[in-house]
TIRO-2110 file (N, C-alpha, C; in Angstrom, 1 decimal):
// TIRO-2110
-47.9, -7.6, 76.6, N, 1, A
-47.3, -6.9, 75.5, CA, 1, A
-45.9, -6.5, 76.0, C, 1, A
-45.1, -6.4, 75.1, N, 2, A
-43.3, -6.3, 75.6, CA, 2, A
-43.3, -5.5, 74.6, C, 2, A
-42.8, -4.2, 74.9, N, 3, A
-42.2, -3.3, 73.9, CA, 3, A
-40.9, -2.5, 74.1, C, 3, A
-39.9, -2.7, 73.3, N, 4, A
-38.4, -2.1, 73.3, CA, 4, A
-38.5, -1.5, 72.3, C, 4, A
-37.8, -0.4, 72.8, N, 5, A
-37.5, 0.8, 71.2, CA, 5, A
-35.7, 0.2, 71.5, C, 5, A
-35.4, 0.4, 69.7, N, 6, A
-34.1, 0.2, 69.4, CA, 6, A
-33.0, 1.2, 69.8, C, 6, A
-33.7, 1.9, 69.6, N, 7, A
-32.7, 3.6, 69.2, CA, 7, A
-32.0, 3.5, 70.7, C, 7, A
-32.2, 3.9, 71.3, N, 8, A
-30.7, 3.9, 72.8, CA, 8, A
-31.8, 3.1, 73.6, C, 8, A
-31.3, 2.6, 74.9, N, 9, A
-32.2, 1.8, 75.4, CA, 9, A
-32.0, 2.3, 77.0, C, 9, A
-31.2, 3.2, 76.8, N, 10, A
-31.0, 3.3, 78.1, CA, 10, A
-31.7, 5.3, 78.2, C, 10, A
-32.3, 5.6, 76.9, N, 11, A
-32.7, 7.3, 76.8, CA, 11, A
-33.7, 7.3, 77.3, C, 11, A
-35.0, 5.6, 77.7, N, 12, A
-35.9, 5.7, 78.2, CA, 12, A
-37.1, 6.1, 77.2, C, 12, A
-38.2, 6.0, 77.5, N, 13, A
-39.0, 6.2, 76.3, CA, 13, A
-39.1, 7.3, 75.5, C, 13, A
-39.6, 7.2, 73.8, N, 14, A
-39.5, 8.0, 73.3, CA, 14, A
-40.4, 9.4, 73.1, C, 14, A
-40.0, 10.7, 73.3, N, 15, A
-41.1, 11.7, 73.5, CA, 15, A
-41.9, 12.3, 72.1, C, 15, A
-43.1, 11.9, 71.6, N, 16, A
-43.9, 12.3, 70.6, CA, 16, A
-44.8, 12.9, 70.3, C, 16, A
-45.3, 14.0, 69.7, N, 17, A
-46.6, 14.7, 69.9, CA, 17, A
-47.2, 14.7, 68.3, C, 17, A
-46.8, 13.9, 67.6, N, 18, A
-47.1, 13.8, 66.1, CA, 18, A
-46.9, 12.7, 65.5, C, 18, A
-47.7, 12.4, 64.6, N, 19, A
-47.6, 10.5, 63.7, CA, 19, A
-46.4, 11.5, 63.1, C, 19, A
-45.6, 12.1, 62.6, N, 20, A
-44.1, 12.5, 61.9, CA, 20, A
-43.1, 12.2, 63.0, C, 20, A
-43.2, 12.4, 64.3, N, 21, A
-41.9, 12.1, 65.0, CA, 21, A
-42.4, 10.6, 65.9, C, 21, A
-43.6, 10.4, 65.8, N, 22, A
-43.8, 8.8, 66.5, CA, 22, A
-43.0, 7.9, 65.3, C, 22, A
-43.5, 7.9, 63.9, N, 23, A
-43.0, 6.7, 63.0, CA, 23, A
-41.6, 6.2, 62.8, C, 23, A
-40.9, 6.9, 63.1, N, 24, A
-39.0, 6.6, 63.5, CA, 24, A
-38.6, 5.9, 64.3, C, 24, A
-39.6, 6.2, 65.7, N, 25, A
-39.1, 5.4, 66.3, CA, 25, A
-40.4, 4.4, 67.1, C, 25, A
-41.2, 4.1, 66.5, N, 26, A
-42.7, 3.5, 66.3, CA, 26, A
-42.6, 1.7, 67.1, C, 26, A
-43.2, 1.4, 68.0, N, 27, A
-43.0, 0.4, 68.4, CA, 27, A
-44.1, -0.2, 67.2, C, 27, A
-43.7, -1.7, 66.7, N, 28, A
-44.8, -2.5, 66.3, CA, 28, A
-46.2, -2.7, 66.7, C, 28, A
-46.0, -3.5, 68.1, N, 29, A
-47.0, -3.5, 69.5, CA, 29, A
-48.0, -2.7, 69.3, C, 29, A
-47.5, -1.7, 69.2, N, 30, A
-48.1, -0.5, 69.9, CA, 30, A
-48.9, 0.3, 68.5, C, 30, A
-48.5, 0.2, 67.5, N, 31, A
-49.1, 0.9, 66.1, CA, 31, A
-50.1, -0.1, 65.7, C, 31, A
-49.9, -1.7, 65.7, N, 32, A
-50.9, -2.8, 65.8, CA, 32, A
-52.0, -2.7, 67.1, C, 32, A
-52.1, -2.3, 67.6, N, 33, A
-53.2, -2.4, 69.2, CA, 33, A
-53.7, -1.1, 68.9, C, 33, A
-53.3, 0.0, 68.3, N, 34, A
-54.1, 1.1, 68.1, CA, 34, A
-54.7, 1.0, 66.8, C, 34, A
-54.3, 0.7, 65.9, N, 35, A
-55.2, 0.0, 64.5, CA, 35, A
-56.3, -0.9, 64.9, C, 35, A
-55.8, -1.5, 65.6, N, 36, A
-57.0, -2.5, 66.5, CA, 36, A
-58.0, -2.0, 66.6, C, 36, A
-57.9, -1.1, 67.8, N, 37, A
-58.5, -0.2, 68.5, CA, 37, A
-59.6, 0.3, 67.7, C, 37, A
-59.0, 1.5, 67.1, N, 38, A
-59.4, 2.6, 65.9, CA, 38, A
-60.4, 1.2, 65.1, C, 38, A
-60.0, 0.1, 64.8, N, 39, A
-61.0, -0.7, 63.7, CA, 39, A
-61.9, -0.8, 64.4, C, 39, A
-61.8, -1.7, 66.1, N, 40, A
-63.2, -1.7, 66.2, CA, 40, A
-64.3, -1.0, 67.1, C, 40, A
-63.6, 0.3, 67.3, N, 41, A
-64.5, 1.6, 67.8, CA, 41, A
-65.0, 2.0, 67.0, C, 41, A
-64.7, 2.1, 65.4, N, 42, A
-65.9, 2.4, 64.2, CA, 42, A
-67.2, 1.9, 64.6, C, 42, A
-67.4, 1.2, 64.6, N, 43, A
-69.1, 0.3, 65.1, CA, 43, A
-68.7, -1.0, 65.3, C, 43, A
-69.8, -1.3, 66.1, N, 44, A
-69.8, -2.5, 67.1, CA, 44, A
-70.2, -3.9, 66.3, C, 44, A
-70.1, -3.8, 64.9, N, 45, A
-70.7, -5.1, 63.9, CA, 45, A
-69.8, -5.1, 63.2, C, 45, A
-68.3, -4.3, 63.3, N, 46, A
-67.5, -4.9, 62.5, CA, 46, A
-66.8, -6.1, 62.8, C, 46, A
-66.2, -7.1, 61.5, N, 47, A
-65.8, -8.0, 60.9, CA, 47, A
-64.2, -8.1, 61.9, C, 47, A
-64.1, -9.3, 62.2, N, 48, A
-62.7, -9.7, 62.9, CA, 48, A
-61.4, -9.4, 62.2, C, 48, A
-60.2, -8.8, 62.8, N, 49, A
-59.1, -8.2, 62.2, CA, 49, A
-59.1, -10.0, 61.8, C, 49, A
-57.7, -10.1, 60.7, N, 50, A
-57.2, -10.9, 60.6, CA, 50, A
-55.9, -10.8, 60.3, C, 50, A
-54.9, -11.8, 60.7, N, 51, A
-53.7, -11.5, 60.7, CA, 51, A
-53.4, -12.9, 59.6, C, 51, A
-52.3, -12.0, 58.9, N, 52, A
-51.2, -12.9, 58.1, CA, 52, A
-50.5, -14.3, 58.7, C, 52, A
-50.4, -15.6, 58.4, N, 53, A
-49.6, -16.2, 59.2, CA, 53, A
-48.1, -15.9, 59.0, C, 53, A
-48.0, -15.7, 57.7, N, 54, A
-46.4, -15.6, 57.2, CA, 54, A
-45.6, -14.7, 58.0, C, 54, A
-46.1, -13.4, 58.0, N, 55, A
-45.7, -12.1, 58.5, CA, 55, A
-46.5, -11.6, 59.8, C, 55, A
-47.6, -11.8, 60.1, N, 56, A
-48.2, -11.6, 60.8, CA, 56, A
-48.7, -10.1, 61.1, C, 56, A
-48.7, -10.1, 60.0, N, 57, A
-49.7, -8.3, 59.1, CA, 57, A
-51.0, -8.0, 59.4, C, 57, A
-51.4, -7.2, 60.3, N, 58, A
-52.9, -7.0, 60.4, CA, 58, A
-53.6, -7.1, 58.6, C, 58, A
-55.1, -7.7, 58.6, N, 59, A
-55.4, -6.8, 57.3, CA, 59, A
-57.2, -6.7, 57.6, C, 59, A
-57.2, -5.3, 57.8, N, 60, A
-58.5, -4.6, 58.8, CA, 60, A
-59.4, -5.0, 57.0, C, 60, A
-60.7, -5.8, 57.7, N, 61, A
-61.9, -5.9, 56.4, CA, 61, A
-62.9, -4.5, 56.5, C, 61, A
-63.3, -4.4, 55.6, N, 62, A
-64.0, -3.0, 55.7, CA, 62, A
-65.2, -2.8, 56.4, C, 62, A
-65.8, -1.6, 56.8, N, 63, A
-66.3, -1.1, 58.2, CA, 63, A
-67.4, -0.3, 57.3, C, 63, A
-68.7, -0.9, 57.5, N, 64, A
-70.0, -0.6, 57.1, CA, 64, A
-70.7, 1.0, 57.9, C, 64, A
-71.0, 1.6, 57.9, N, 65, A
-71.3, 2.8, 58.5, CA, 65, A
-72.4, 2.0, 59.7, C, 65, A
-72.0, 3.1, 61.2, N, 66, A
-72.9, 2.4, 62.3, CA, 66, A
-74.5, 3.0, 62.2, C, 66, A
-75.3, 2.4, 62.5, N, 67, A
-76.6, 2.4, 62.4, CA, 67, A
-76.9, 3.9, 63.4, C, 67, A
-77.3, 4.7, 62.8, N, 68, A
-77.9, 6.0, 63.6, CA, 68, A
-78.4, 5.7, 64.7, C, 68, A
-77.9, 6.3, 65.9, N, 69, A
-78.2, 5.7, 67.5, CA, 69, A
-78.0, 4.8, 67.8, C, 69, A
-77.0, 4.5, 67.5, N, 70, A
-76.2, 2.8, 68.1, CA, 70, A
-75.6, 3.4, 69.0, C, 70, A
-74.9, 2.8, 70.2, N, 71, A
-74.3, 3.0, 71.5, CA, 71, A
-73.1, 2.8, 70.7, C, 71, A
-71.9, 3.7, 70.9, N, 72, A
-70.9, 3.6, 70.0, CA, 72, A
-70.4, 2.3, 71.2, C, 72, A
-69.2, 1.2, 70.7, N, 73, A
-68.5, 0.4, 71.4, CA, 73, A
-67.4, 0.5, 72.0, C, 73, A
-67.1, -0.3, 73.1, N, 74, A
-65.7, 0.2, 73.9, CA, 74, A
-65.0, -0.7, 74.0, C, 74, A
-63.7, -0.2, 74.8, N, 75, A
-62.4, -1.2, 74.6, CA, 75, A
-62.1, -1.0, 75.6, C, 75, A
-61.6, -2.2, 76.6, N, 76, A
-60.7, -2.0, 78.1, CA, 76, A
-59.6, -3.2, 77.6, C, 76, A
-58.6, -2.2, 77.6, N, 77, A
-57.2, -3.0, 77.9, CA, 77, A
-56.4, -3.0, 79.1, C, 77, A
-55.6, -4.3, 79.0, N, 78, A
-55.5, -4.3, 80.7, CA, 78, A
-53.2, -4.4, 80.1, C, 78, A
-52.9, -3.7, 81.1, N, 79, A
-51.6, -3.6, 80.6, CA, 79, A
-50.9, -3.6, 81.8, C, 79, A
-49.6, -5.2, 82.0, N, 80, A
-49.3, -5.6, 83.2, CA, 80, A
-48.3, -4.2, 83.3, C, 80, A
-47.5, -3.9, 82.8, N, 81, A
-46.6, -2.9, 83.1, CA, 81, A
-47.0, -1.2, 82.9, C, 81, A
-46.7, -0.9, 84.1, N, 82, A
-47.8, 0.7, 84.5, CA, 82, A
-47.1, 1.5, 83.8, C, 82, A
-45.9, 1.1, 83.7, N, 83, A
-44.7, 2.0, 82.9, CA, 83, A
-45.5, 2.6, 81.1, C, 83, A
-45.8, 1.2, 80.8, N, 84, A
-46.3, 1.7, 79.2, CA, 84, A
-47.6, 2.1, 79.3, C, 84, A
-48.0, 2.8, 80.0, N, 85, A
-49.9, 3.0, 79.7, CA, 85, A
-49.6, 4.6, 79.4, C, 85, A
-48.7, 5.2, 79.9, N, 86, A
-48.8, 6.6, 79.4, CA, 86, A
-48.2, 6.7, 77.8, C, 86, A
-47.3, 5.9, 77.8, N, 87, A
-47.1, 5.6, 76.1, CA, 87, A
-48.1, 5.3, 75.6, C, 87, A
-48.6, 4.1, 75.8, N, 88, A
-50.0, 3.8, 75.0, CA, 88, A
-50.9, 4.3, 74.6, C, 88, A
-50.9, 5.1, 75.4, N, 89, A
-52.1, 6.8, 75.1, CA, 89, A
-51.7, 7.4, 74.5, C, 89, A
-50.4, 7.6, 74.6, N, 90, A
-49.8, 9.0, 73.3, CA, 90, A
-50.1, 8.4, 71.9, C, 90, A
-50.0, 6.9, 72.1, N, 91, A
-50.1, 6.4, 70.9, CA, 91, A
-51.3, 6.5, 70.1, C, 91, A
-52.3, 5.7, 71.2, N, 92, A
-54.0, 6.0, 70.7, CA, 92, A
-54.2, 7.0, 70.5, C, 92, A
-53.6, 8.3, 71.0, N, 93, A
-54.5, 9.5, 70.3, CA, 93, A
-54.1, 9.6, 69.3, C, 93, A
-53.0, 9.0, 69.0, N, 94, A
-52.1, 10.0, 67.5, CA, 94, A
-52.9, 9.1, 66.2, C, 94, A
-53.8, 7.8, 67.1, N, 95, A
-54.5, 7.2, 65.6, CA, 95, A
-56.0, 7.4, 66.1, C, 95, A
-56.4, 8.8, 66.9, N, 96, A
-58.0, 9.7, 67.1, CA, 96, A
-58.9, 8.3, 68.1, C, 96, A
-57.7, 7.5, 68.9, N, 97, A
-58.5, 6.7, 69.6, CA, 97, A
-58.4, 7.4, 71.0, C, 97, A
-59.4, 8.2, 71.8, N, 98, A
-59.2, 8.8, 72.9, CA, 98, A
-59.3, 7.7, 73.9, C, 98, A
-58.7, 8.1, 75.8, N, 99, A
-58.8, 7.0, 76.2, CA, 99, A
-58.5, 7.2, 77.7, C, 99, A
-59.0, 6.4, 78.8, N, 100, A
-58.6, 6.6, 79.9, CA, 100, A
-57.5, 5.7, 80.8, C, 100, A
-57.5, 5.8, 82.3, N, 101, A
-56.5, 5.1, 82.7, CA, 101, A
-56.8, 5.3, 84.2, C, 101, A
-56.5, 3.8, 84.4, N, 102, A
-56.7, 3.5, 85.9, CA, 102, A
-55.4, 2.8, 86.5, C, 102, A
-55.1, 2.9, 87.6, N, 103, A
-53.9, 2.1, 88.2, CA, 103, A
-54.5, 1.9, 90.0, C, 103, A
-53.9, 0.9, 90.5, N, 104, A
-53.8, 0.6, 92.1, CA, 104, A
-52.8, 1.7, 92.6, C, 104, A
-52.3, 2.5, 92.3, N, 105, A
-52.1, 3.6, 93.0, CA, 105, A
-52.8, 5.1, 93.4, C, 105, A
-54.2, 4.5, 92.3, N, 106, A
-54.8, 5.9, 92.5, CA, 106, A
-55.7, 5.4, 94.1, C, 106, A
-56.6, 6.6, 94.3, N, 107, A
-57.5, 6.2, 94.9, CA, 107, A
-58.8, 5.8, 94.9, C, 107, A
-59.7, 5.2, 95.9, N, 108, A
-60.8, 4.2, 95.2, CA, 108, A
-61.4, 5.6, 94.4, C, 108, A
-61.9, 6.8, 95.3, N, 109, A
-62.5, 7.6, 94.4, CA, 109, A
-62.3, 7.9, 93.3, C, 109, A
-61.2, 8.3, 93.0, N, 110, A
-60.8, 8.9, 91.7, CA, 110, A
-60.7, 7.6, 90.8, C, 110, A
-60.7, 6.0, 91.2, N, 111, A
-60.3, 5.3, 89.9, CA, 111, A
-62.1, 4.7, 90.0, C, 111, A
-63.2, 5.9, 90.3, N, 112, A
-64.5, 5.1, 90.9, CA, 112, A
-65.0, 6.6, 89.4, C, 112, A
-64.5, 7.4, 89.7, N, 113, A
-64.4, 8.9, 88.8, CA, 113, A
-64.2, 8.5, 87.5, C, 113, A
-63.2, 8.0, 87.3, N, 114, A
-63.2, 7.4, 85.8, CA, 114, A
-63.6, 6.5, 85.3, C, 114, A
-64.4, 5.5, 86.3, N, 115, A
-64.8, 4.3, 85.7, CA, 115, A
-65.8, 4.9, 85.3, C, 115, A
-66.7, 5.8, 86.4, N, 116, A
-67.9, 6.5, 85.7, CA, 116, A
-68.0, 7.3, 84.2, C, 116, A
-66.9, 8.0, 84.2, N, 117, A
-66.7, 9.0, 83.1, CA, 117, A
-66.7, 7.9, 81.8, C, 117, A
-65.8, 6.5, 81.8, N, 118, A
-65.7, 5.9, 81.1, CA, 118, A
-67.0, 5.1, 80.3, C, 118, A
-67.8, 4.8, 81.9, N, 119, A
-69.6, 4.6, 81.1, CA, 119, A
-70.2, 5.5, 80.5, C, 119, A
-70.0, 6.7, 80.8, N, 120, A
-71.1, 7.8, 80.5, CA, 120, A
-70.9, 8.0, 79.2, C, 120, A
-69.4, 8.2, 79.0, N, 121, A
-68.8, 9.1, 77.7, CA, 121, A
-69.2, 8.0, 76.7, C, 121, A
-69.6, 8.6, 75.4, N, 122, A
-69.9, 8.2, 74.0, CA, 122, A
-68.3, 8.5, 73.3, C, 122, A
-67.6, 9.2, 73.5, N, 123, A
-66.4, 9.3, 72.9, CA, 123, A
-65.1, 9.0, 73.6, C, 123, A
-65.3, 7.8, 74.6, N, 124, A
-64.0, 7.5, 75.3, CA, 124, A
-64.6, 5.5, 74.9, C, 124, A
END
């Protein structure tokens, strides 16, 4: 995934704590991979996104309510540049997708801490 904001390029990434000040300056990338997201953490039997060929427009098919006691489903994304994973997350929350994060600079314990937390949790 390659993501450039327009707006100055040299101000470094943009700071957002709200979908009102993220959409101005909103990477594409990044608002598509959280719609993703958000579609298929609803339940685990939803229908494949499909994209537009012309434009290449997500267009999410509709999401059946999950079966009472279903193991909610999970998502691991792997993102070559460590730089965008803290953006990424500002982003997933701002569309109620919560989420964790691992890198080769933590330590084995602590990235052993969240892998656990990441099994256990019904809401990550």
């Amino acid at each position: 995934m390659a993501v450039r904001f327009a707006k100055d390029p040299d101000a470094g990434y943009p700071d957002f704590k709200t979908m009102d000040e993220y959409i101005p300056v909103q990477s594409t990338k990044m608002t598509t991979t959280a719609r993703i997201c958000k579609h298929y953490l609803q339940d685990g039997h939803v229908d494949s996104v499909k994209f537009d060929n012309e434009a290449g427009v997500p267009r999410f098919p509709p999401v059946e309510p999950a079966e009472p006691g279903e193991k909610p489903p999970k998502i691991l994304i792997y993102t070559e540049f460590l730089s965008l994973t803290p953006l990424l997350q500002k982003v997933l929350r701002l569309y109620g997708v919560e989420s964790l994060a691992i890198d080769g600079s933590m330590s084995f314990k602590k990235r052993d801490k969240i892998v656990a937390q990441f099994r256990k949790s019904t809401t990550i």
